[in-house]
C-alpha positions, 0 to 999 in steps of 0.5 A: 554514509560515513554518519552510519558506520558507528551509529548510537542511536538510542531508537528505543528512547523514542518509542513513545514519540513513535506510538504517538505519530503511529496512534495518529497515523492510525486513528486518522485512517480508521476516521477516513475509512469511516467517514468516507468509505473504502474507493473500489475500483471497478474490479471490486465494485463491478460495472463497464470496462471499455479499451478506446484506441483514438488516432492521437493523443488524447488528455485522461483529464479532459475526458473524465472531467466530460464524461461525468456528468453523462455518466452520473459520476467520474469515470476510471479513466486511465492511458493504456499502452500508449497516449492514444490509448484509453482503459475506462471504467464505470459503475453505471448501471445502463446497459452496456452497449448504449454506454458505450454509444453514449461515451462514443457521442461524447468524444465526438463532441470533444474531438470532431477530427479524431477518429475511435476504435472500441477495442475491448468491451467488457462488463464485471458482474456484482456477485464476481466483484464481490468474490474478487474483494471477499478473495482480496482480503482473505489474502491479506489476512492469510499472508499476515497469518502466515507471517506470525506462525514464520516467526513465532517458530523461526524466533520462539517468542510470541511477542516477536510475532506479535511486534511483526504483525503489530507493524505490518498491520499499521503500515498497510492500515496506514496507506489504505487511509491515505489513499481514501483521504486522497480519492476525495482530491487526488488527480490520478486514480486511487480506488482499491483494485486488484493492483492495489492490493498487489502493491499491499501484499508487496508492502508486507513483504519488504516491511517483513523483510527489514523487521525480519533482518533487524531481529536475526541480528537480535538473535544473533546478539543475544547469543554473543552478548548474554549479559547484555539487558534486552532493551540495550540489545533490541538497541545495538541489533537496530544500529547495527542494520543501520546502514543495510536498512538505510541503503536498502529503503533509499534505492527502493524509494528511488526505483519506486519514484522513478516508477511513480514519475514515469510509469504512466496512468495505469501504474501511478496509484500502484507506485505511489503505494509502494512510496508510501509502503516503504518508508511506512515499512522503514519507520515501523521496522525501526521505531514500531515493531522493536519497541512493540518486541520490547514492551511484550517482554518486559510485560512477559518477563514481569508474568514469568516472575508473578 
């Protein structure tokens, strides 16, 4: 790490290079989101969620890619606890008890020696998967809310605020894009539920506290270095968390990696947005929300004058 004990990188320099990766970043999820629609899950949809526990272990593959067709579409199918046990959900609209019967029949064809216990059954209504959705995403935006009140008043410059919010806004545009993109190929599930939207709130959080660290040392410096022009400021405060950034985001990386890898079915998709949110949340921590702090300024400091 001895690369990170003096750094000199000039960050501000890149920030148009920055703006153009972001501003591709961010149009291609708006066009995805568009053109393809938002993946819900069952929770935010509605439909049939069934738990099957089957005396050995069975492929989620094989039995999504056979039960789509009887089903009139692929079903959510994840291990639940063990290899033996299935989560399956499905948005067709037939009545519960003869879907069931129909998934039944199914697995009997696939496996003829394997005998099936249905232990859960339960169906989510559409008026509750629309409140569970409606409730999702006033999460989101009160939790952004919040943070821009926290630190207009803890850093008394809208423009910090509005850099912050700037940066979580792309990271969060930028995994939802990416996870629409991928349902259309991805091997495990991608819709949006409720864990998803866990891991988008976790996002916030980390981004929020590597941008929150780099403008404390802002502070800090601007106390200490009083002559010192912002943008050189904005600069220094970045080298200076480096390496506290740097270390923080790769041993994250690696506990989400690990989770990605080894984390079974159920958790892969909530993973696999952590991966995405941290090094989204380090780039927009360094590169988006600074920049952003410092072209507010300038433009604030350019009224001031006029």
């Amino acid at each position: 790490m001895r690369w990170f004990e003096t750094p000199s990188f000039d960050f501000i320099k890149a920030q148009k290079i920055a703006y153009t990766i972001s501003g591709a970043l961010v149009v291609m999820s708006i066009i995805a989101i568009f053109t393809f629609g938002l993946e819900y899950g069952i929770d935010f949809k509605g439909g049939k969620e069934y738990v099957f526990e089957f005396d050995n272990p069975v492929n989620v593959v094989d039995i999504r890619s056979e039960l789509t067709e009887p089903l009139d579409g692929a079903p959510e199918i994840k291990l639940f606890g063990s290899d033996r046990e299935i989560l399956l959900r499905t948005d067709n609209e037939g009545d519960v008890t003869e879907i069931r019967d129909l998934i039944l029949s199914t697995f009997a064809t696939m496996y003829p020696d394997y005998s099936v216990v249905v232990q859960k059954t339960d169906l989510v209504g559409p008026r509750f998967a629309e409140d569970l959705r409606r409730g999702a995403v006033n999460s989101i935006f009160f939790a952004l809310a919040v943070v821009f009140i926290y630190i207009f008043i803890r850093f008394k410059g809208w423009y910090f605020s509005a850099g912050a919010i700037a940066a979580l806004f792309h990271d969060v545009l930028i995994v939802l894009g990416i996870f629409t993109i991928m349902a259309q190929f991805a091997t495990f599930d991608v819709s949006i539920d409720q864990a998803i939207i866990a891991a988008f709130l976790t996002i916030v959080g980390y981004s929020l506290n590597d941008t929150v660290v780099v403008f404390d040392r802002i502070r800090e410096n601007s106390i200490i270095y009083k002559t010192m022009a912002f943008r050189d400021m904005i600069n220094k405060s970045l080298n200076d968390t480096l390496s506290r950034t740097v270390i923080t985001s790769v041993t994250t990386l690696f506990v989400v990696s690990v989770l990605f890898i080894f984390g079974g079915e159920v958790l892969k998709g909530f993973a696999f947005a952590l991966v995405l949110g941290v090094i989204l949340g380090t780039y927009s921590s360094l590169f988006v929300a600074s920049s952003l702090v410092v072209e507010l300024q300038k433009r604030a400091m350019k009224k001031q004058k006029a």
